[in-house]
C-alpha positions as CSV (number, residue, x, y, z in Angstrom):
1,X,0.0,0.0,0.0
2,X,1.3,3.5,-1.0
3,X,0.5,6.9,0.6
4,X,-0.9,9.3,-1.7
5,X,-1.8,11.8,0.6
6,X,-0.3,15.5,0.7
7,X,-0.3,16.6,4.6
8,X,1.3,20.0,4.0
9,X,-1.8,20.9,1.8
10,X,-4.4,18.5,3.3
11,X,-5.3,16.1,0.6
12,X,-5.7,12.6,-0.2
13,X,-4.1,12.6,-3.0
14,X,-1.9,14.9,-5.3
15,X,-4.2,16.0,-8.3
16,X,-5.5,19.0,-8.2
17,X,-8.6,20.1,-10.7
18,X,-7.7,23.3,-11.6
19,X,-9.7,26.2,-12.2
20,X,-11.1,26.0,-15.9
21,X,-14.5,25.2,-17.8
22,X,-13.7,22.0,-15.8
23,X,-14.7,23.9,-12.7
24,X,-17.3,26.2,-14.1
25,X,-20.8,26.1,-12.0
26,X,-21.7,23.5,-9.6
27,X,-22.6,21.1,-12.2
28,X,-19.1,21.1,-13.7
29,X,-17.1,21.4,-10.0
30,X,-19.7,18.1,-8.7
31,X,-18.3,16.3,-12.1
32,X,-15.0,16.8,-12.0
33,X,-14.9,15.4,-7.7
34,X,-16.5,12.1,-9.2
35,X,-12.3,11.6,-10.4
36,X,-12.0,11.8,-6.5
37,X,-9.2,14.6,-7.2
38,X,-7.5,15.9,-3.5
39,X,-9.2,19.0,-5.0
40,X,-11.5,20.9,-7.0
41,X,-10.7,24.6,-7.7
42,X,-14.2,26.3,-8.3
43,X,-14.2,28.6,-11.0
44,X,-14.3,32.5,-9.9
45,X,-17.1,34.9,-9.2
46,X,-17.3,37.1,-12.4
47,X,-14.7,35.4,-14.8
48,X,-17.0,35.8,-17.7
49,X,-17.4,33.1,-20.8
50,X,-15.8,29.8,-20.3
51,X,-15.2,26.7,-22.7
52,X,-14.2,25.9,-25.9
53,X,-11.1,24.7,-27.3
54,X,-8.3,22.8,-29.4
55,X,-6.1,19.9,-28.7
56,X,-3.8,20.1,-31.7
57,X,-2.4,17.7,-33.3
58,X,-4.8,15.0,-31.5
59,X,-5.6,14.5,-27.8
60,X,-4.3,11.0,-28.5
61,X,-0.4,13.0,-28.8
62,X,-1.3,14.4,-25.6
63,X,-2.1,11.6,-24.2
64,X,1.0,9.7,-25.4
65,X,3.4,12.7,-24.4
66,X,4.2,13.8,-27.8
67,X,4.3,17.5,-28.8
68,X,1.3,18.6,-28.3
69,X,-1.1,22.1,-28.1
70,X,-3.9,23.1,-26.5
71,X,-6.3,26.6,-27.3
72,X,-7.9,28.4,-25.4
73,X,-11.4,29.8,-26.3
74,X,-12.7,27.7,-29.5
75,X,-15.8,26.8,-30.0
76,X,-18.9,27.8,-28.3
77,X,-18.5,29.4,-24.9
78,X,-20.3,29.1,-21.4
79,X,-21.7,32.3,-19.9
80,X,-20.6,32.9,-16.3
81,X,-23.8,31.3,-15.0
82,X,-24.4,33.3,-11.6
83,X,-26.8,36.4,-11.5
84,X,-25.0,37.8,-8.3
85,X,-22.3,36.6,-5.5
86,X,-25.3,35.6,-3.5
87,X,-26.0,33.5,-5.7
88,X,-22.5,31.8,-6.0
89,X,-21.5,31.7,-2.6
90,X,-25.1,29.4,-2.4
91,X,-23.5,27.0,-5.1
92,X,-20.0,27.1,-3.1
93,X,-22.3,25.7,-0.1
94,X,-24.1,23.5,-1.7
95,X,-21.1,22.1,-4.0
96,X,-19.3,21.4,-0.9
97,X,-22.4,19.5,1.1
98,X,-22.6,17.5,-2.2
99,X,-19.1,16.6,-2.5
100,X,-17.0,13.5,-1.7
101,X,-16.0,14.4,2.4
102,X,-12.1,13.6,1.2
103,X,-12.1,16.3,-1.6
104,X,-11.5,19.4,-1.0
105,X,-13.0,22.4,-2.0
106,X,-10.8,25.5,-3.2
107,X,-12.5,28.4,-4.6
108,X,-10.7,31.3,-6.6
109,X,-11.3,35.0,-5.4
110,X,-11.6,37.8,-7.5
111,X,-9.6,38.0,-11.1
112,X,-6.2,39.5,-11.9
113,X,-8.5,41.3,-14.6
114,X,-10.6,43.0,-11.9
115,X,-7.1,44.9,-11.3
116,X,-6.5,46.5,-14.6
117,X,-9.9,47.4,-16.2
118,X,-11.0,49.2,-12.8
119,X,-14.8,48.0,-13.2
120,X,-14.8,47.2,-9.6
121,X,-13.5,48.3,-6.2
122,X,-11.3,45.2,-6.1
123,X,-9.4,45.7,-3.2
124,X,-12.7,45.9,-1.3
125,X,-14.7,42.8,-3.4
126,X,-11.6,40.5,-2.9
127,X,-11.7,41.1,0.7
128,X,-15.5,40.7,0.6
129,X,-15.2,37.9,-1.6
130,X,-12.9,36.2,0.9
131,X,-14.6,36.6,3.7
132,X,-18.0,35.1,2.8
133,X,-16.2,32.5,0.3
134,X,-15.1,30.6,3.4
135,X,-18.2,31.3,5.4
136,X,-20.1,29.6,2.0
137,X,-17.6,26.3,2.7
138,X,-14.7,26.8,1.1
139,X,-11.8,24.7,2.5
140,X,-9.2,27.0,0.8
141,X,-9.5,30.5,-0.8
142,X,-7.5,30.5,-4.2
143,X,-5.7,33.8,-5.5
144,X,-5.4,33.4,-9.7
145,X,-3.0,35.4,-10.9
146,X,-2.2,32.8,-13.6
147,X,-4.0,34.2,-17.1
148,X,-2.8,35.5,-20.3
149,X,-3.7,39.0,-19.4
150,X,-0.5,39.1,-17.2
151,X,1.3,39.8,-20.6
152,X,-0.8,42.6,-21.6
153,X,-2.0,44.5,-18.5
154,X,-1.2,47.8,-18.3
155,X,2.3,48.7,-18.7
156,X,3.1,45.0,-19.4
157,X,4.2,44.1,-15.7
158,X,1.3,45.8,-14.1
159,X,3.8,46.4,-11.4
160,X,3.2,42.5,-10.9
161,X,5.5,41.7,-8.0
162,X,3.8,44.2,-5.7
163,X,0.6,43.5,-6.5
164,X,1.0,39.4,-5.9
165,X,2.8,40.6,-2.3
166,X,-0.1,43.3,-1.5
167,X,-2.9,41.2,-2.7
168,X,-2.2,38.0,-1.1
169,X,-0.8,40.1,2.5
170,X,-4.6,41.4,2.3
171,X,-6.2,38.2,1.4
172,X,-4.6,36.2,4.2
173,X,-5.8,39.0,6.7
174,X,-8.8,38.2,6.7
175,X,-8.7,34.6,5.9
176,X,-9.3,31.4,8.3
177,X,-8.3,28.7,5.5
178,X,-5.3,28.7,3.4
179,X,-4.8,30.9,0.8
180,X,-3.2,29.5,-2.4
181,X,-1.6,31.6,-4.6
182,X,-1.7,30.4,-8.7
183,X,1.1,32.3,-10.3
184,X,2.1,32.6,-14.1
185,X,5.6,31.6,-15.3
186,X,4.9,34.0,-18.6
187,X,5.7,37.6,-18.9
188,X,7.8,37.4,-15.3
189,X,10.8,36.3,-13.8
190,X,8.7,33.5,-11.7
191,X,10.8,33.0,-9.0
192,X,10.2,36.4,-8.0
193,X,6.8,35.8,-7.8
194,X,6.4,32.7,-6.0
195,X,8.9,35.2,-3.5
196,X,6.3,37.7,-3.3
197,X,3.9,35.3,-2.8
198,X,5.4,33.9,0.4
199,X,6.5,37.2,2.0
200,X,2.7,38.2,1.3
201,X,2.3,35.2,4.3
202,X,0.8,32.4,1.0
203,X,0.2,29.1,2.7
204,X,0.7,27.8,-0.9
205,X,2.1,28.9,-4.6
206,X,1.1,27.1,-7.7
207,X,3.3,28.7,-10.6
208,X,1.6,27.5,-13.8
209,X,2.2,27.7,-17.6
210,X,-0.3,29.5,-19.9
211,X,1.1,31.8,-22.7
212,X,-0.2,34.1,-25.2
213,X,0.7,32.7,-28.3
214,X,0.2,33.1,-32.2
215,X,-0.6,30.2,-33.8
216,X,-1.4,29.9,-37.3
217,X,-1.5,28.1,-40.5
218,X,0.5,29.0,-43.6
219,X,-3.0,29.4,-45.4
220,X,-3.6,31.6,-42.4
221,X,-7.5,32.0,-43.3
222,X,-7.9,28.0,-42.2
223,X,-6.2,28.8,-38.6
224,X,-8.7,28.1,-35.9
225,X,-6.6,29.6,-33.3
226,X,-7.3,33.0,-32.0
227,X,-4.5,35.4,-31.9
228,X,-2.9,35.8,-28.5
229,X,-5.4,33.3,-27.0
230,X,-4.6,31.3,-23.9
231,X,-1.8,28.9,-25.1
232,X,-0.4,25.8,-23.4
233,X,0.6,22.4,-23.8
234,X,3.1,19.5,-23.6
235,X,6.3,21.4,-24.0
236,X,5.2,23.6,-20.8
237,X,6.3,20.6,-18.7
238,X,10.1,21.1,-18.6
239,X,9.5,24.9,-17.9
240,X,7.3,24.0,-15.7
241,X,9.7,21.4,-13.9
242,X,12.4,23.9,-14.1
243,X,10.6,26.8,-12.2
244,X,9.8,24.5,-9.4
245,X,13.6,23.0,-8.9
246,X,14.5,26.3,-9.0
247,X,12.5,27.7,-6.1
248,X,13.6,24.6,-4.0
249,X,17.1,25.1,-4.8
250,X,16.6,28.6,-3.9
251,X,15.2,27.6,-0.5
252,X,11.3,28.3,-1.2
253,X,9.8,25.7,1.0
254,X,6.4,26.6,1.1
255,X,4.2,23.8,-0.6
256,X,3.4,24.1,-4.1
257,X,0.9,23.2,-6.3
258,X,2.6,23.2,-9.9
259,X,0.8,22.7,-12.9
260,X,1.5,22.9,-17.3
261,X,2.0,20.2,-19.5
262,X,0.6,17.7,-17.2
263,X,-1.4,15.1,-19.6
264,X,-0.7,11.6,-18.4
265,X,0.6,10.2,-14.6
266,X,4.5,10.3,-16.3
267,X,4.4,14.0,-16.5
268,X,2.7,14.4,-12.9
269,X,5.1,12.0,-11.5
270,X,8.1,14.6,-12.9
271,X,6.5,17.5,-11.5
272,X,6.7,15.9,-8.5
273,X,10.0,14.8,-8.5
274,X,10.5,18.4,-9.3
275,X,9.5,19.5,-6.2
276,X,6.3,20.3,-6.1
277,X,3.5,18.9,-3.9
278,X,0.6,18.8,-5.8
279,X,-0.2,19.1,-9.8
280,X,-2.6,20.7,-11.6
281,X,-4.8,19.1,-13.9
282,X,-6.8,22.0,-16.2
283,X,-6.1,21.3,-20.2
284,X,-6.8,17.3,-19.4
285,X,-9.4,17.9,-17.1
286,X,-11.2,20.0,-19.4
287,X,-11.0,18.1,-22.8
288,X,-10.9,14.4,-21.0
289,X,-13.1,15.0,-18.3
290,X,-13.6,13.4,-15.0
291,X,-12.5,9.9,-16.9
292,X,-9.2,11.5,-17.8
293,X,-8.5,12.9,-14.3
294,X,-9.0,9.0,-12.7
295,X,-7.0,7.7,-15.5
296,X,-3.8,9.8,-14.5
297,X,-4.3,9.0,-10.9
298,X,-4.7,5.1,-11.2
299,X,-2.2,4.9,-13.2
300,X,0.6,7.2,-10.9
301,X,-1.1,4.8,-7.9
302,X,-0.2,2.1,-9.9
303,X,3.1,2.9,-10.8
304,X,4.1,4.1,-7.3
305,X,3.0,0.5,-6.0
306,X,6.1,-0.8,-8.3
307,X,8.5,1.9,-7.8
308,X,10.9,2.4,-5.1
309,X,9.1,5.0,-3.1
310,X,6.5,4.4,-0.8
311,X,4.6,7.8,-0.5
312,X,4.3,10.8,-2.3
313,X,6.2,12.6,0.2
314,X,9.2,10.5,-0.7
315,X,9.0,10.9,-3.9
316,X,8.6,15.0,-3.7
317,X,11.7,16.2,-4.7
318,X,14.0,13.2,-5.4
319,X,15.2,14.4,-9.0
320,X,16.3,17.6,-7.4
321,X,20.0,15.6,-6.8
322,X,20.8,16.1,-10.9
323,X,21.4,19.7,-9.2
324,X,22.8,18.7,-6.2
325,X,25.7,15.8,-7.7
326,X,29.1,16.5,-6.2
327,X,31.3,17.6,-9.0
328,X,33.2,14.9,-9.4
329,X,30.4,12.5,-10.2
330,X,28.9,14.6,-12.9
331,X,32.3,14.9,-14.7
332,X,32.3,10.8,-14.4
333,X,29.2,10.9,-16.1
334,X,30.5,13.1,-19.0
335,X,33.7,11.3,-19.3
336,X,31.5,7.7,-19.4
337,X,29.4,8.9,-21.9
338,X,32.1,10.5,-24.0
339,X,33.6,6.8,-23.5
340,X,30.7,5.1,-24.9
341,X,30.2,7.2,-27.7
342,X,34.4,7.2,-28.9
343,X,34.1,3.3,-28.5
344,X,30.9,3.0,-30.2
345,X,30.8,1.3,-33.8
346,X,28.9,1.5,-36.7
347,X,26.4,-1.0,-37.3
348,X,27.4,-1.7,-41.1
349,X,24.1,-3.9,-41.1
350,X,22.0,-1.0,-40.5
351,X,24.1,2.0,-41.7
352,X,22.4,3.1,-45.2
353,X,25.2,5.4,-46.4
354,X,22.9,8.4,-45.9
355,X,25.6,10.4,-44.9
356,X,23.7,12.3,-42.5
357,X,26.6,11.4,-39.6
358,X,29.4,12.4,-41.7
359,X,27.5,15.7,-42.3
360,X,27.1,16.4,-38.2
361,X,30.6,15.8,-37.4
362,X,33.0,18.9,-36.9
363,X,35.9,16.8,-36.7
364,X,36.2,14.7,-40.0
365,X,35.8,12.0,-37.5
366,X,33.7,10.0,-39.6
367,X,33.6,9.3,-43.2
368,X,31.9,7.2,-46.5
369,X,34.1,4.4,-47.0
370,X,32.1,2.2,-50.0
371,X,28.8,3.7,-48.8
372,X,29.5,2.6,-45.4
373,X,30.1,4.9,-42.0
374,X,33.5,4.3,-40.9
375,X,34.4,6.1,-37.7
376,X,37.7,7.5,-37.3
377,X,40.8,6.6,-34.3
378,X,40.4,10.5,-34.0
379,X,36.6,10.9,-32.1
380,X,36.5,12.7,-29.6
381,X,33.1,11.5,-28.4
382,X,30.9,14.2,-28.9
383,X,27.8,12.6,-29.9
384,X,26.7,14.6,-32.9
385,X,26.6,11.5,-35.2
386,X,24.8,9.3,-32.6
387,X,22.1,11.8,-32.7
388,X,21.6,12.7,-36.7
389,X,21.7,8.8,-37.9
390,X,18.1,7.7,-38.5
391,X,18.5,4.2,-38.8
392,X,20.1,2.7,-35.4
393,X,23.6,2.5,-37.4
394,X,25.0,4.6,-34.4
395,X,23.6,4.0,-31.3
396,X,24.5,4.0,-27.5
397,X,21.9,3.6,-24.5
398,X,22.7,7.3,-23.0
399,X,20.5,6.7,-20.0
400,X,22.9,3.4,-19.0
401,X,26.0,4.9,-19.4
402,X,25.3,8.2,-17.1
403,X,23.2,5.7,-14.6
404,X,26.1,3.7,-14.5
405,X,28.2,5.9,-11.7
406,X,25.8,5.1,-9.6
407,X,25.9,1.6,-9.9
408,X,29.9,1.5,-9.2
């Protein structure tokens, strides 16, 4: 038996529904808890349309963990369904009466919006917001500053760093749950932010990718992406990944909630081993519903049973020591590598005198000899060939050699 529970943040397990169409009414928040999630962020008060979108090139690439894009804002949208904040903090109590005991309720106050276009008092409504947010039932009060706006606000910063500190201070002085702070790792230097965050007294940061982005067709008038629409995807993961290292190496120890990229129990498990305590599940929550949120949790459970940790808490963190190697060990992996690839041969079975290797090497280290690679006593073991031959002529098992150190 494994232990997927998060005690720093109070959940049962590590998947977090984020805030999204996923989240959008009580309908939608009482769908997505049937995934028994650790939590379900409800969608805020006054966000406006929600829905629509593009998985692109299939959700079966995102799903497999190659390349894959996902658009905001496609399709039909959802209108914000409440006629006042009475009206929502009634479906924040009933959601939460209705919901599994063992997932917890987070609710989003306010918008980072509300702080640029000046249709509201927001320093007052957040406050407001917060107060009567937990009174409705809310088992944590969630501050989004994560949103594509961030890159257009005002004078493009919006002054960002103060106003995470300033908003989240005031937030937490009235609150009696935790406040979790969502941050965007676009248009900011994110570390910073997660800082401001925690001097602003956060119980919790989430930094999260979503971009504005311009994606288009060469026949341009075929593109179903709207310019500078929310933008995300599988290659937010390493960003992602890197961000939250980054803030542990950097002594942040405040839990976090990470999210980006995240489309199959491999990537959550990374996250994790990242650093963070808890992932984020929006783009596969909303396009895969509640049966794609219980298929990446089975199948981290399942793969935790078999691996060498025994609880999420042991496995927060661990890939952190690629940072930490003494010196001398990572130069032993270099050197081994190097090794491998000097000594490695050319599979004259395979090789189909494409030339491709001879063509990546700077060192006239390998040549054509009777339309066959020959390598050259002169390598130095930089691996260019290895990587440009497309048929298996040149190969070496990279993830062996480097593993190997540890092994000796």
């Amino acid at each position: 038996m494994v232990d997927l529970s998060v005690s720093s943040l109070g959940l049962a397990n590590p998947f977090i529904v984020a805030s999204s169409p996923a989240t959008q009414g009580p309908r939608a928040v009482l769908k997505s808890a049937q995934a028994l999630p650790g939590a379900v962020v409800m969608r805020n008060y006054r966000h406006g349309a929600g829905g629509g979108g593009l998985v692109s090139p299939s959700a079966d690439d995102m799903l497999a963990g190659r390349a894959a894009t996902q658009i905001h804002a496609l399709g039909q949208t959802a209108k914000d369904p409440y006629a006042s904040f009475d009206e929502y903090c009634q479906a924040v109590t009933y959601v939460r009466r209705e919901m599994p005991a063992d997932v917890r309720l987070w609710v989003s106050v306010g918008h980072f919006n509300d702080t640029v276009t000046g249709a509201v008092d927001w320093r007052a409504d957040w406050t407001m917001q917060a107060q009567r947010l937990q009174s409705a039932g809310a088992d944590a009060l969630e501050l989004h500053f994560n949103t594509p706006g961030v890159a257009v606000a005002g004078d493009r910063i919006h002054d960002f760093y103060r106003l995470v500190f300033s908003a989240t201070r005031m937030v937490k002085s009235v609150a009696t749950v935790p406040v979790m702070v969502k941050l965007p790792v676009e248009c900011c230097d994110p570390l910073r932010a997660i800082e401001a965050a925690v001097h602003g007294g956060a119980d919790a940061v989430g930094p999260t990718a979503r971009w504005k982005a311009f994606v288009f067709d060469l026949d341009w008038r075929r593109s179903t992406a709207t310019p500078g629409g929310g933008y995300g995807g599988s290659q937010a993961l390493p960003i992602v990944c890197y961000t939250v290292a980054e803030a542990r190496l950097q002594g942040i120890g405040l839990p976090m909630f990470a999210g980006g990229g995240v489309f199959s129990w491999e990537a959550a498990a990374k996250l994790l081993m990242a650093g963070s305590n808890a992932v984020q599940l929006g783009s596969l929550a909303c396009h895969l519903g509640p049966g794609g949120v219980r298929g990446v949790i089975e199948g981290f459970a399942a793969w935790l049973r078999e691996s060498p940790y025994d609880s999420v808490e042991a496995l927060r963190g661990d890939a952190l020591q690629l940072f930490r190697m003494p010196r001398d060990v990572a130069g032993e992996r270099v050197r081994r590598l190097a090794a491998a690839y000097r000594s490695g041969e050319v599979d004259t079975a395979l090789c189909n005198g494409c030339g491709r290797c001879v063509d990546a090497c700077w060192f006239d280290a390998i040549r054509l000899e009777a339309g066959v690679a020959a390598k050259q006593p002169h390598c130095i073991g930089c691996g260019y060939c290895f990587q440009a031959c497309p048929a298996g002529a040149l190969s070496v098992d990279a993830g062996s050699v480097v593993a190997s150190v540890f092994a000796s």
